[in-house]
N, CA and C atoms as an extended XYZ file, in Angstrom:
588
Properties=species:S:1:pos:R:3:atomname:S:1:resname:S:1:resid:I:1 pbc="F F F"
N        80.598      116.744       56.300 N   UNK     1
C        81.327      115.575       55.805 CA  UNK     1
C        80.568      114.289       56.121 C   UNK     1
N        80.022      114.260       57.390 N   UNK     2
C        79.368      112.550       57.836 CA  UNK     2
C        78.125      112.529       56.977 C   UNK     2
N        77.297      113.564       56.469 N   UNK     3
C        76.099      113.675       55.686 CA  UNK     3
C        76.108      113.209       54.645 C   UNK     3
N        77.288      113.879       53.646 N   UNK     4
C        78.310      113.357       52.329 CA  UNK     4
C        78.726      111.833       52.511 C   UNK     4
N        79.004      111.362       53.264 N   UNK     5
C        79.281      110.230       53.732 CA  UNK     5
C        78.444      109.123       53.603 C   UNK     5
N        77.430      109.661       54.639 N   UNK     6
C        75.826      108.612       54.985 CA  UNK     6
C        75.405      108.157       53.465 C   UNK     6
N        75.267      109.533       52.620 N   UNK     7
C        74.793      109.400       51.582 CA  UNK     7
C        74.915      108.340       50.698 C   UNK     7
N        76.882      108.734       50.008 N   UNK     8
C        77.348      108.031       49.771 CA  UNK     8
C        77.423      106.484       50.030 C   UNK     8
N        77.521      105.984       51.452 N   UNK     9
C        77.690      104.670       51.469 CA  UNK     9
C        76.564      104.159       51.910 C   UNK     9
N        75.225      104.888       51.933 N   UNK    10
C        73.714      104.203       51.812 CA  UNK    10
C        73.063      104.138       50.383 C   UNK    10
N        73.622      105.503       49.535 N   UNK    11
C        73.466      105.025       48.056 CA  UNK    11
C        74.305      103.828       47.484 C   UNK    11
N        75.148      103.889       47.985 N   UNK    12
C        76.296      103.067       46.326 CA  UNK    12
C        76.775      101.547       47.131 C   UNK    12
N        76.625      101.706       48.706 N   UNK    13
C        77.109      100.081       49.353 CA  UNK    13
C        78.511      100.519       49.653 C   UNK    13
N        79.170       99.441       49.263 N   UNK    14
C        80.815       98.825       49.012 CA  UNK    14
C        81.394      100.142       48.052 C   UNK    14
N        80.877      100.066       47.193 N   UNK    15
C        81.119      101.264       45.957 CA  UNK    15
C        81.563      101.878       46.653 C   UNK    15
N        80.588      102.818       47.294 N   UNK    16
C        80.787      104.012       48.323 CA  UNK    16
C        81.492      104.414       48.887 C   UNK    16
N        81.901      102.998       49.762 N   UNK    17
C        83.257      102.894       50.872 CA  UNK    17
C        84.616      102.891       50.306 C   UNK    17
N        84.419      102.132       49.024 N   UNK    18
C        85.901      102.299       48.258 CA  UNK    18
C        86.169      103.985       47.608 C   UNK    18
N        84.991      104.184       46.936 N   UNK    19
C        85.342      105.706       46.402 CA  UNK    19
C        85.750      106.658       47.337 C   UNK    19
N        84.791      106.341       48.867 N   UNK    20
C        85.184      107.580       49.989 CA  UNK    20
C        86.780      107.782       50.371 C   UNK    20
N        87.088      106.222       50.252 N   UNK    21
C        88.456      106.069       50.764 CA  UNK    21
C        89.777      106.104       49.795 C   UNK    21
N        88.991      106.402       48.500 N   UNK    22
C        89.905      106.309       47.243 CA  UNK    22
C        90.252      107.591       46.893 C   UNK    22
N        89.436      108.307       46.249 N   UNK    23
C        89.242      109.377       45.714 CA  UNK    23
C        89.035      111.149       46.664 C   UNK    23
N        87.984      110.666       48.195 N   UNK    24
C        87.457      111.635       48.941 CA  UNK    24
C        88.620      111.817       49.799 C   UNK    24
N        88.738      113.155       50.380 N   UNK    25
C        89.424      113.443       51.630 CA  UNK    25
C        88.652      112.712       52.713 C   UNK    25
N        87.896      111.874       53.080 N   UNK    26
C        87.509      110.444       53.867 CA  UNK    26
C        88.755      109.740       54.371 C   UNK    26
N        89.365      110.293       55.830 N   UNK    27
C        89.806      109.114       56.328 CA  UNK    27
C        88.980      107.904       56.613 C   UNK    27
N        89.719      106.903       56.430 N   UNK    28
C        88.916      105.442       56.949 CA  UNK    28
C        88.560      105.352       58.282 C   UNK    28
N        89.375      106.402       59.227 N   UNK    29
C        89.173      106.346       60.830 CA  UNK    29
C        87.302      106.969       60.820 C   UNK    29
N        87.080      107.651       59.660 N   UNK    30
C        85.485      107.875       59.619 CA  UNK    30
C        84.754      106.999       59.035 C   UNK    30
N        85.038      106.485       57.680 N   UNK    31
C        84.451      105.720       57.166 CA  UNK    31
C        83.959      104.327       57.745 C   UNK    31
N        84.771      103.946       58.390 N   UNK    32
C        84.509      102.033       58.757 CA  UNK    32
C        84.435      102.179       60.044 C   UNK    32
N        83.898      102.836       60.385 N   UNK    33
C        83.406      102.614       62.164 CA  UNK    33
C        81.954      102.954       61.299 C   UNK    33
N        81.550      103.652       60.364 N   UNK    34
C        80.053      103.994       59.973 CA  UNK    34
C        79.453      102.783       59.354 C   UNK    34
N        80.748      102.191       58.343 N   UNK    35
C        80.437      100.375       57.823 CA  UNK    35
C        80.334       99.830       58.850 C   UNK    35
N        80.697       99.750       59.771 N   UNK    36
C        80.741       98.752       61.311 CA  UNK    36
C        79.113       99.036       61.439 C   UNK    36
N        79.085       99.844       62.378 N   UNK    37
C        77.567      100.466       62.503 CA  UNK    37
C        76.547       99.993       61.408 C   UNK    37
N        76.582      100.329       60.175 N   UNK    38
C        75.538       99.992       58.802 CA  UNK    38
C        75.057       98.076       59.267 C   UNK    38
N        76.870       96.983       59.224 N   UNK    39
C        76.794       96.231       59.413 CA  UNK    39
C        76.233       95.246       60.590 C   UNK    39
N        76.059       96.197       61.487 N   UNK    40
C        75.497       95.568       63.030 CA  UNK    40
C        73.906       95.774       63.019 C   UNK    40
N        73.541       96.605       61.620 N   UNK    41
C        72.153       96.582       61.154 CA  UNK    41
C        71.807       95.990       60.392 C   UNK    41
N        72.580       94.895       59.398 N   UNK    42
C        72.105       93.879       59.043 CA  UNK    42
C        72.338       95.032       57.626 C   UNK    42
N        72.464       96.088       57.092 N   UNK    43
C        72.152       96.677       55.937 CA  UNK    43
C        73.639       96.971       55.201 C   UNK    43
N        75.146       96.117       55.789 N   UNK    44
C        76.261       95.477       55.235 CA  UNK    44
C        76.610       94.299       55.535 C   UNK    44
N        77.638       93.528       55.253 N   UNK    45
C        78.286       92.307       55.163 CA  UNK    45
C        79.593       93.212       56.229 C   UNK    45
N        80.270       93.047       56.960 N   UNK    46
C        81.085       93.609       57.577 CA  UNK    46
C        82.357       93.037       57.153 C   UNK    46
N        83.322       91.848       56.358 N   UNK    47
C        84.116       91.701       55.862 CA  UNK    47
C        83.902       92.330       54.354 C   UNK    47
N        82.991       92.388       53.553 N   UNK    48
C        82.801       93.447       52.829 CA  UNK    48
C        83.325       94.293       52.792 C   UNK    48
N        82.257       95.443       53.716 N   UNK    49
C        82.735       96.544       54.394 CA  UNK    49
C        84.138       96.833       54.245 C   UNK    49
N        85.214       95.745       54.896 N   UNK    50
C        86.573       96.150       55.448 CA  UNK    50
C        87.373       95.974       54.253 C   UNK    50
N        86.982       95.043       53.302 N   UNK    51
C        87.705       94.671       52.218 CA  UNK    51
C        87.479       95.804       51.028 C   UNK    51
N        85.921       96.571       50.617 N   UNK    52
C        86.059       97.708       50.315 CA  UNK    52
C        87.107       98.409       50.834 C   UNK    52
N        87.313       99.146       51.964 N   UNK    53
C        88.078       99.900       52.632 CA  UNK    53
C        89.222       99.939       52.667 C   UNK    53
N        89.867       98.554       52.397 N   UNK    54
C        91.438       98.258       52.020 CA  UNK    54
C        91.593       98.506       51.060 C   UNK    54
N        90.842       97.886       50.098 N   UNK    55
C        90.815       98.346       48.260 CA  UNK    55
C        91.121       99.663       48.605 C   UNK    55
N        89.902      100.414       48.780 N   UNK    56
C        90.172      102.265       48.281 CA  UNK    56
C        91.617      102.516       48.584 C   UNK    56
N        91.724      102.470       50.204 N   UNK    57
C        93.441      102.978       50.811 CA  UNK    57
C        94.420      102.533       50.230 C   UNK    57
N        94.192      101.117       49.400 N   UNK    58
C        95.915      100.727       49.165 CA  UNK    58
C        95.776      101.125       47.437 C   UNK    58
N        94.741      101.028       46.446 N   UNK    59
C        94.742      101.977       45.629 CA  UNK    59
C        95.204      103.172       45.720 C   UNK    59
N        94.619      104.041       46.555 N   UNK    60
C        94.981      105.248       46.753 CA  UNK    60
C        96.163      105.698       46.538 C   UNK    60
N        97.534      105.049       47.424 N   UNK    61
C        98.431      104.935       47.071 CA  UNK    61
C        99.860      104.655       46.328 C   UNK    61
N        98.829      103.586       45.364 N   UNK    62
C        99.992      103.191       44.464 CA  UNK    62
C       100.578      104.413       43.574 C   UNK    62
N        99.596      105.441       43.070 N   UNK    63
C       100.511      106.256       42.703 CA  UNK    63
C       101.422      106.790       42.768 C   UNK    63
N       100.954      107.352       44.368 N   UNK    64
C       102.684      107.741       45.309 CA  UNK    64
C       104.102      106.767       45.161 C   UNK    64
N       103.550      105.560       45.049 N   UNK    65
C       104.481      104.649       45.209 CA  UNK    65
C       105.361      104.751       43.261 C   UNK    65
N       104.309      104.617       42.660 N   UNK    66
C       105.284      104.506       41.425 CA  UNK    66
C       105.711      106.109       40.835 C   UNK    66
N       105.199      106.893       41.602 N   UNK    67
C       106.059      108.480       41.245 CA  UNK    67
C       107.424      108.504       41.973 C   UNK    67
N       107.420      107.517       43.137 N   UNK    68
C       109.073      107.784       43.731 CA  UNK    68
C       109.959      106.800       42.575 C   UNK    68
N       108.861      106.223       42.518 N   UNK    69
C       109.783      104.906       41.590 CA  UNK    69
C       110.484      105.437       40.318 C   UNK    69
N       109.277      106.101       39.576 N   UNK    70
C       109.808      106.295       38.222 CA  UNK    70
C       110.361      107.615       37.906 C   UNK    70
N       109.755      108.561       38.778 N   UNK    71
C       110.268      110.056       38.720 CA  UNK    71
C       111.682      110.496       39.333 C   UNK    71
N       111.487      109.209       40.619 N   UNK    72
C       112.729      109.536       41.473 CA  UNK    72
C       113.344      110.905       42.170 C   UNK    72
N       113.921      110.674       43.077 N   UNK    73
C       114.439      111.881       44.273 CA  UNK    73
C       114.576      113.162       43.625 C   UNK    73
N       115.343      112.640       42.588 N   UNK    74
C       115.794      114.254       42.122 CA  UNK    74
C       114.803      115.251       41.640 C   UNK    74
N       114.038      114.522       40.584 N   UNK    75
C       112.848      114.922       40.111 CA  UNK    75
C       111.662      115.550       40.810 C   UNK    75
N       111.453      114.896       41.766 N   UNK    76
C       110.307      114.719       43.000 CA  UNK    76
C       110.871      116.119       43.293 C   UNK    76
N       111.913      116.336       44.041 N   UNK    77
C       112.260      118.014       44.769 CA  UNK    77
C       111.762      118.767       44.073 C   UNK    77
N       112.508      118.584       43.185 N   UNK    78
C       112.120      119.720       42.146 CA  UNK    78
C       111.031      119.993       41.957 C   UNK    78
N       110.011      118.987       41.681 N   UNK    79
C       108.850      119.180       41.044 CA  UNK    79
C       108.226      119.966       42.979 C   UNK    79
N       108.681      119.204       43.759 N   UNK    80
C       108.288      119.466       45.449 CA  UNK    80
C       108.251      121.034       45.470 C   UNK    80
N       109.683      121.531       44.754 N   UNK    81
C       109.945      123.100       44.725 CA  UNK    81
C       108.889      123.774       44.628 C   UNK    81
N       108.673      123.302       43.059 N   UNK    82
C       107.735      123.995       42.014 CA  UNK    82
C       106.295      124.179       42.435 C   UNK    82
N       105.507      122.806       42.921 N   UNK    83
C       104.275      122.975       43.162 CA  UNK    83
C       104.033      122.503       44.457 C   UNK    83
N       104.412      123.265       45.574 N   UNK    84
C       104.508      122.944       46.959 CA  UNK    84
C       103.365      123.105       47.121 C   UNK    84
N       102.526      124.223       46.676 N   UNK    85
C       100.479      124.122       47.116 CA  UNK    85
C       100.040      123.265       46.794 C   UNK    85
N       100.015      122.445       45.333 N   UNK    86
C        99.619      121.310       44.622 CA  UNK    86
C        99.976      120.313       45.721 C   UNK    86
N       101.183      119.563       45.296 N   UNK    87
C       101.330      118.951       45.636 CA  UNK    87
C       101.371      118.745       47.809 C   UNK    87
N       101.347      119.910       48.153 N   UNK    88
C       101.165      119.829       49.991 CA  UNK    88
C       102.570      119.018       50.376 C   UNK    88
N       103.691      118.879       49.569 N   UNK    89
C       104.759      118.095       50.272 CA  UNK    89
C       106.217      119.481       50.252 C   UNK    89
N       106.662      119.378       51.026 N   UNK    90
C       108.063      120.123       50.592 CA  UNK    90
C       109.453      119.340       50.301 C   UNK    90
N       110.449      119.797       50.059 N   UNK    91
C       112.009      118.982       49.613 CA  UNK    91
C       112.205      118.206       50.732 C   UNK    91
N       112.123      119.203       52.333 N   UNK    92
C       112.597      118.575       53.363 CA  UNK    92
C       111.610      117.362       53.993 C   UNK    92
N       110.347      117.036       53.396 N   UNK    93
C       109.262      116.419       53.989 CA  UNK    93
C       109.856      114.902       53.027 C   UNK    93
N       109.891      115.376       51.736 N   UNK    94
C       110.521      114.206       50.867 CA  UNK    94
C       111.975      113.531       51.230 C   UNK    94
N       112.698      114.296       51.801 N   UNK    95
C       113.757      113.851       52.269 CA  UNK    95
C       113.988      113.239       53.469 C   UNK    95
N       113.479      113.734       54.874 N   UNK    96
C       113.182      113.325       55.810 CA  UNK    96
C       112.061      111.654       55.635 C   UNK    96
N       111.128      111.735       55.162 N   UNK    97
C       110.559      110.362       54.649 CA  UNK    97
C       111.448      109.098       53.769 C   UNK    97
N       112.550      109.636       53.044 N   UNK    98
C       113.270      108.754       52.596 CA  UNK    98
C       114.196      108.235       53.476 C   UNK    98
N       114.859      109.660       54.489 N   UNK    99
C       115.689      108.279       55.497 CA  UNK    99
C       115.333      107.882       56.150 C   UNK    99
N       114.054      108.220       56.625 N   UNK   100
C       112.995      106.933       58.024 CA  UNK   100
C       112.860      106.168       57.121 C   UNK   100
N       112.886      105.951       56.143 N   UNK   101
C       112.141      104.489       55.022 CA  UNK   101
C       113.520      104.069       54.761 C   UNK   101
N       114.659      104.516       54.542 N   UNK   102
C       116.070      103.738       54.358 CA  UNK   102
C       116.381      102.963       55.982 C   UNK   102
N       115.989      103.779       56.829 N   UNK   103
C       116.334      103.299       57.848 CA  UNK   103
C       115.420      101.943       58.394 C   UNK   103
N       113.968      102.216       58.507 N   UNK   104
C       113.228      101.256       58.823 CA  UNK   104
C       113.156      100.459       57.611 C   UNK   104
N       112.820      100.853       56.773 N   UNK   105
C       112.453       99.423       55.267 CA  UNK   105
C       110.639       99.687       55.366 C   UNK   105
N       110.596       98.185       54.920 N   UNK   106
C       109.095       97.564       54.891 CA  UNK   106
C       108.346       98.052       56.309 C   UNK   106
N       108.939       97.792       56.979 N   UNK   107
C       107.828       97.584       58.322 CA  UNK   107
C       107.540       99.058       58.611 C   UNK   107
N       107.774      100.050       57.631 N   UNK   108
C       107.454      102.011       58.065 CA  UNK   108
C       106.313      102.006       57.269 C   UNK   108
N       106.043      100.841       56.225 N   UNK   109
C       105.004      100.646       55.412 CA  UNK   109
C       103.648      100.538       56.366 C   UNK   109
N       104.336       99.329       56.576 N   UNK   110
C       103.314       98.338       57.678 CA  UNK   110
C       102.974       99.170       58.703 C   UNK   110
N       103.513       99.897       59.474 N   UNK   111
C       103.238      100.259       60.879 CA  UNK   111
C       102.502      101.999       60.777 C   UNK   111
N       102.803      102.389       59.468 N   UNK   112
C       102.095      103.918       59.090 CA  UNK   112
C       100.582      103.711       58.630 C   UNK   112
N       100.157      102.426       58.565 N   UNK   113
C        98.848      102.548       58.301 CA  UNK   113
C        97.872      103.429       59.269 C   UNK   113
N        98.188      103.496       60.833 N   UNK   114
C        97.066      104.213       61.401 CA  UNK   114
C        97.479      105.668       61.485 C   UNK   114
N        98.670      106.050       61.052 N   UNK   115
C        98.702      107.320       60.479 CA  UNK   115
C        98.539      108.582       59.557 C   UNK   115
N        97.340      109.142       59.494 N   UNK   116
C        96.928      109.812       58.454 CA  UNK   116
C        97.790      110.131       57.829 C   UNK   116
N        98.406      111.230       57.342 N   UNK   117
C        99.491      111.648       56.795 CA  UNK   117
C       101.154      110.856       56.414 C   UNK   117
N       101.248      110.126       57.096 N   UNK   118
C       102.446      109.421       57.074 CA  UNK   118
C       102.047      108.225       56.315 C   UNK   118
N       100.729      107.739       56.335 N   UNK   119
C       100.404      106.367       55.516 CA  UNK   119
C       100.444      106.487       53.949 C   UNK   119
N       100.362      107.609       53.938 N   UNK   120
C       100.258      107.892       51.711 CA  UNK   120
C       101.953      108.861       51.937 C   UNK   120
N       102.518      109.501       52.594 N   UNK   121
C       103.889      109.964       52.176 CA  UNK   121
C       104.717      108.806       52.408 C   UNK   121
N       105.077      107.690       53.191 N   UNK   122
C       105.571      106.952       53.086 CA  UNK   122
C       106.194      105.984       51.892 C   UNK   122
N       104.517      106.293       50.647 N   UNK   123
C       104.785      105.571       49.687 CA  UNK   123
C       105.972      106.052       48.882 C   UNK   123
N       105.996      107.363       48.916 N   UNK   124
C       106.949      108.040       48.243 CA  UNK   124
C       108.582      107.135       48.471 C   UNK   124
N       108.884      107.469       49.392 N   UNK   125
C       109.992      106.807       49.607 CA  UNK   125
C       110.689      105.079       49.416 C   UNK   125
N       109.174      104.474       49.284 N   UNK   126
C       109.302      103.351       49.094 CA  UNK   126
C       109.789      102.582       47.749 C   UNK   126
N       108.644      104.231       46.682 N   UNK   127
C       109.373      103.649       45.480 CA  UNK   127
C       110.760      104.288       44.999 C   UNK   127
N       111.208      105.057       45.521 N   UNK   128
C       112.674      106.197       45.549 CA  UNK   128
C       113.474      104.644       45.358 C   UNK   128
N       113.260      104.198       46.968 N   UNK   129
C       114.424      103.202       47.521 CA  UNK   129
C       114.207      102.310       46.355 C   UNK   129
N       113.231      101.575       45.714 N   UNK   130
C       113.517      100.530       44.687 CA  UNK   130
C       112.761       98.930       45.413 C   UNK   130
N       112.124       99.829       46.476 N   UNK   131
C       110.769       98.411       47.005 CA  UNK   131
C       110.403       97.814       45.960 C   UNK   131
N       110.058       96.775       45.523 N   UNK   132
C       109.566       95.960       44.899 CA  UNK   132
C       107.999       96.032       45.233 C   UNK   132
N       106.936       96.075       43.632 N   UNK   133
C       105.981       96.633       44.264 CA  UNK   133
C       104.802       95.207       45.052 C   UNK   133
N       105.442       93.977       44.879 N   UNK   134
C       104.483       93.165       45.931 CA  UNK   134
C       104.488       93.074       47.520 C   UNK   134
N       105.903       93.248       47.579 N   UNK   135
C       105.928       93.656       49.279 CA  UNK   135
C       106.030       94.836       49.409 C   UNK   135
N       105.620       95.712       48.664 N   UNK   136
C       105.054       97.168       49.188 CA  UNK   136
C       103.646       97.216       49.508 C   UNK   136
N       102.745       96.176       48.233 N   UNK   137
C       101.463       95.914       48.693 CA  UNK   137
C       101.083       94.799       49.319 C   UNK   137
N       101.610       93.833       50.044 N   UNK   138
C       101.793       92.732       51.069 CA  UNK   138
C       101.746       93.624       52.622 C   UNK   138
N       102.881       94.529       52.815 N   UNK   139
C       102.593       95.546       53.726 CA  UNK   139
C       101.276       96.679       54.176 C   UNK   139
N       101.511       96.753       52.935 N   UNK   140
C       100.472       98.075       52.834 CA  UNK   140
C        98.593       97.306       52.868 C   UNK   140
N        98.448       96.270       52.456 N   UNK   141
C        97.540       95.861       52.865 CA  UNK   141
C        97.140       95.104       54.276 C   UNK   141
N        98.341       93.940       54.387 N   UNK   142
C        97.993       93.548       55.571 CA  UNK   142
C        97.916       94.535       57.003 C   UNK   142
N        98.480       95.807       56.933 N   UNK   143
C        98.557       96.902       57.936 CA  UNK   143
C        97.159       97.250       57.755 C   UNK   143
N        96.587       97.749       56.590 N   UNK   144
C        94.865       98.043       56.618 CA  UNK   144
C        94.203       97.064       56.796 C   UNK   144
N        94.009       95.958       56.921 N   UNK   145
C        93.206       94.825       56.902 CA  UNK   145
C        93.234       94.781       58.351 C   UNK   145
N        94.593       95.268       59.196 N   UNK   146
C        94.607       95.236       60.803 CA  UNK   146
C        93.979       96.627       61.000 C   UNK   146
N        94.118       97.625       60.512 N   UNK   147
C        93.313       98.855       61.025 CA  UNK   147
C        92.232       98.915       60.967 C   UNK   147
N        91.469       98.617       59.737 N   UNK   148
C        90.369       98.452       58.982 CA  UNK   148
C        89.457       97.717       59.873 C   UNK   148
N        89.967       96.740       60.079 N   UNK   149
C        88.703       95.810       60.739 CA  UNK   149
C        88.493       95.884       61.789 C   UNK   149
N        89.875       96.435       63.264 N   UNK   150
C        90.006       97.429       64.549 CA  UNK   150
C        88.686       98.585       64.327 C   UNK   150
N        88.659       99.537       63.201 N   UNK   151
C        87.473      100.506       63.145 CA  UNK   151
C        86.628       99.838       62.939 C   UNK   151
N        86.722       99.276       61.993 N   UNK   152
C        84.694       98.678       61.196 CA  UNK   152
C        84.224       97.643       62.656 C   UNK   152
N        85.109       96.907       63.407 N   UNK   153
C        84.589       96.007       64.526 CA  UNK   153
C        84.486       97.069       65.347 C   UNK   153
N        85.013       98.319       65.824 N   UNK   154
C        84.398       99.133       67.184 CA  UNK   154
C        83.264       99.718       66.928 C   UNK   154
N        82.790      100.230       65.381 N   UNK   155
C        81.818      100.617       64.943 CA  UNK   155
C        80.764       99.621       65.104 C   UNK   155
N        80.805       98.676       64.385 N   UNK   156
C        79.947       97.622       64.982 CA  UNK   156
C        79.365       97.557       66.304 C   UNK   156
N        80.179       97.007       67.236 N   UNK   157
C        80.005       97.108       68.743 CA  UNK   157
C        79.353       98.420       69.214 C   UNK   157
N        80.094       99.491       68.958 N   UNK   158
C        79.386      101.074       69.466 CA  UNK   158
C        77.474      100.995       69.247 C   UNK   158
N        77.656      100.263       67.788 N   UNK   159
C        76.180      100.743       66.838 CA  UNK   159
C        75.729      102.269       67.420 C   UNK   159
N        75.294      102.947       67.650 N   UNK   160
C        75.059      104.643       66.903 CA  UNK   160
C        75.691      105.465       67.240 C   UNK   160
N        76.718      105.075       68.544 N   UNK   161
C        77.541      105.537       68.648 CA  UNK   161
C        79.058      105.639       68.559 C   UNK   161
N        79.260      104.943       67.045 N   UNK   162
C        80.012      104.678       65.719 CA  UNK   162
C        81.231      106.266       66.417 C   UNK   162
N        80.458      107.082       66.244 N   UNK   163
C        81.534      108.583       66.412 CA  UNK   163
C        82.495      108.312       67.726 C   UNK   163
N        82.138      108.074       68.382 N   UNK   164
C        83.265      107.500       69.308 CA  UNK   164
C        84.562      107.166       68.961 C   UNK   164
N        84.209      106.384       68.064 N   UNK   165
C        85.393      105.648       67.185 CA  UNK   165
C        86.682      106.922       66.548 C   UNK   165
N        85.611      107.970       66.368 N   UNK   166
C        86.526      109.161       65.520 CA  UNK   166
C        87.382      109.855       66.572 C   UNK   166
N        86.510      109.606       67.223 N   UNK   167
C        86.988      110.512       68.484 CA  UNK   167
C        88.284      110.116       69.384 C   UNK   167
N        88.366      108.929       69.575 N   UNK   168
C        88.915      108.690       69.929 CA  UNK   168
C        90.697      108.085       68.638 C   UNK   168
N        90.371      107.886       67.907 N   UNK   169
C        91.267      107.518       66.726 CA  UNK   169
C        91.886      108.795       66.420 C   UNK   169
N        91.274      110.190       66.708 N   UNK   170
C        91.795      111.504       66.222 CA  UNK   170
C        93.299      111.634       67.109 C   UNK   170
N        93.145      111.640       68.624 N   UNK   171
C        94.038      111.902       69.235 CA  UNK   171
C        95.600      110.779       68.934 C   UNK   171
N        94.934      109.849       68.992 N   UNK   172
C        95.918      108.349       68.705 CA  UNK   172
C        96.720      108.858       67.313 C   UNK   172
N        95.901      109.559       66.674 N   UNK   173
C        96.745      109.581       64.824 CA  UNK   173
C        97.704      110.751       65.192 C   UNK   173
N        97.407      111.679       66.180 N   UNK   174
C        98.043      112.981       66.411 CA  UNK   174
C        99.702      112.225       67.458 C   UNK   174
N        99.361      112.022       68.651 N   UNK   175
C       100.070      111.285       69.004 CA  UNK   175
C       101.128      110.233       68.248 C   UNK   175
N       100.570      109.359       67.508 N   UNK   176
C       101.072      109.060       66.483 CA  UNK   176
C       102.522      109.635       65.667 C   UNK   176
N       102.170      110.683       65.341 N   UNK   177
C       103.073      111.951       64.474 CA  UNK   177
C       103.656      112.178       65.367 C   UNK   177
N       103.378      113.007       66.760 N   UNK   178
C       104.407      113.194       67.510 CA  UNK   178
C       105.398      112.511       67.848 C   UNK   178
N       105.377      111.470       68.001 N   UNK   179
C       106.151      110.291       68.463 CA  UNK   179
C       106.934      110.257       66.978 C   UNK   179
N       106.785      110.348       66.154 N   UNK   180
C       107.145      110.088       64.760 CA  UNK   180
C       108.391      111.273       64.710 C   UNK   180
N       107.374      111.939       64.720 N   UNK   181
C       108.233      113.650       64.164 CA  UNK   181
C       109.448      113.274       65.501 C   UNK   181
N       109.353      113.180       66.593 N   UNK   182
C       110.473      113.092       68.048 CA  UNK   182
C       111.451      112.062       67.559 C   UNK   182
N       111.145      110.763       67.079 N   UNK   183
C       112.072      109.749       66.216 CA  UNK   183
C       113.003      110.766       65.246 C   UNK   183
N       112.021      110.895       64.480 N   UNK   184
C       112.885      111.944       63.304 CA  UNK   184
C       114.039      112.572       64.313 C   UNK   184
N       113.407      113.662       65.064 N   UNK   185
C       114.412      114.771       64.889 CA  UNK   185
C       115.421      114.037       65.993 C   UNK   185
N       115.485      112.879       67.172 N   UNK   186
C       116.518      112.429       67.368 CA  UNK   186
C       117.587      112.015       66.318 C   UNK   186
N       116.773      111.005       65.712 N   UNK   187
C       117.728      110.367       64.238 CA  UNK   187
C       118.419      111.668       64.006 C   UNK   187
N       117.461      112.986       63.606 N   UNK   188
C       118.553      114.028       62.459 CA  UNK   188
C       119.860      114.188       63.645 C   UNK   188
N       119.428      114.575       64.814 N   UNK   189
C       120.251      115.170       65.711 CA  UNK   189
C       121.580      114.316       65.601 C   UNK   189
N       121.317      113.052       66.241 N   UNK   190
C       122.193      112.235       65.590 CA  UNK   190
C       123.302      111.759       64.574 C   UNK   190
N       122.412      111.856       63.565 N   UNK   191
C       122.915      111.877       62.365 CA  UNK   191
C       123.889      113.160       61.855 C   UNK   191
N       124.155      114.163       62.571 N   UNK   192
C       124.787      115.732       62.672 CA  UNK   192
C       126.153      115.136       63.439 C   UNK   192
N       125.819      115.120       64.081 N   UNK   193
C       126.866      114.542       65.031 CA  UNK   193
C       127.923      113.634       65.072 C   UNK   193
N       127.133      113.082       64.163 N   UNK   194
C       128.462      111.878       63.707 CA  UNK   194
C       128.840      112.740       62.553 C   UNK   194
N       128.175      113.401       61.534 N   UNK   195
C       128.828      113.457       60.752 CA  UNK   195
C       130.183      115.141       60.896 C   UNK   195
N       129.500      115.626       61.820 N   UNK   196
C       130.657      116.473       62.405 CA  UNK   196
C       131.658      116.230       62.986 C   UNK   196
């Protein structure tokens, strides 16, 4: 993957960094600690760098965002049913994401950026609920513009030893979820309880 990578964002620049983060299974926790690094060699612009990197991620997502919107809950299961390999989400993953997003709002937007997995399912729910799509992308960017430039500046600083950055961002994203998933299942527990 870092080879595919190098390649990429020593052939194409900015290009690179947006496609890795757009299109590639490329988390940004890899990508922009390597722009950091490129940039502390004089061979990027390092707000560049980070502003590529926001582009790709908050692109990335708008789809998610206007499939909750326009397809909506009901649809989404179903379709969740149908192509659970495709799509990698299940009924209960779609459902559980809609009441942390009824419950929190905007700021589950904002605060899921350094979470792999939770930063693109989130969108789902956002467009379910009927977010409006500028403060979905007001959130969703200013949260990467704070992650983004946290990696691409430690990368920088590290210079070759950029991987650090992964290394240490891996456990934090895991942690992350846990703490997430433990929210959840209090809320569900909760939420049983009253309604029994």
């Amino acid at each position: 993957m870092l080879e595919g990578m190098t390649d990429a964002i020593n052939s194409f620049g900015y290009l690179g960094i947006f496609l890795l983060v757009l299109i590639a299974p490329t988390p940004p926790e890899i990508v922009l600690p390597f722009a950091g690094f490129l940039a502390a060699q004089g061979k990027l612009s390092l707000p560049h760098a980070i502003l590529a990197g926001v582009l790709g991620c908050t692109l990335s997502i708008v789809p998610w965002y206007l499939a909750g919107k326009y397809l909506g809950e009901r649809r989404l299961k179903v379709f969740a049913r149908r192509n659970r390999k495709w799509l990698k989400l299940s009924f209960g993953e779609i459902e559980r994401a809609k009441q942390w997003f009824d419950r929190h709002g905007g700021k589950t937007v904002f605060f899921s950026r350094p979470i792999p997995s939770v930063r693109t399912l989130i969108a789902l729910p956002a467009g379910i609920s009927g977010m409006r799509l500028l403060p979905f992308l007001f959130h969703v960017i200013s949260g990467e513009a704070i992650w983004q430039t946290a990696l691409a500046y430690a990368g920088y600083l590290l210079g070759r030893r950029y991987e650090i950055v992964v290394w240490y961002t891996a456990p934090i994203a895991r942690i992350s979820i846990a703490v997430l998933l433990l929210v959840l299942l209090f809320w569900l527990i909760r939420h049983n309880r009253s309604n029994s």
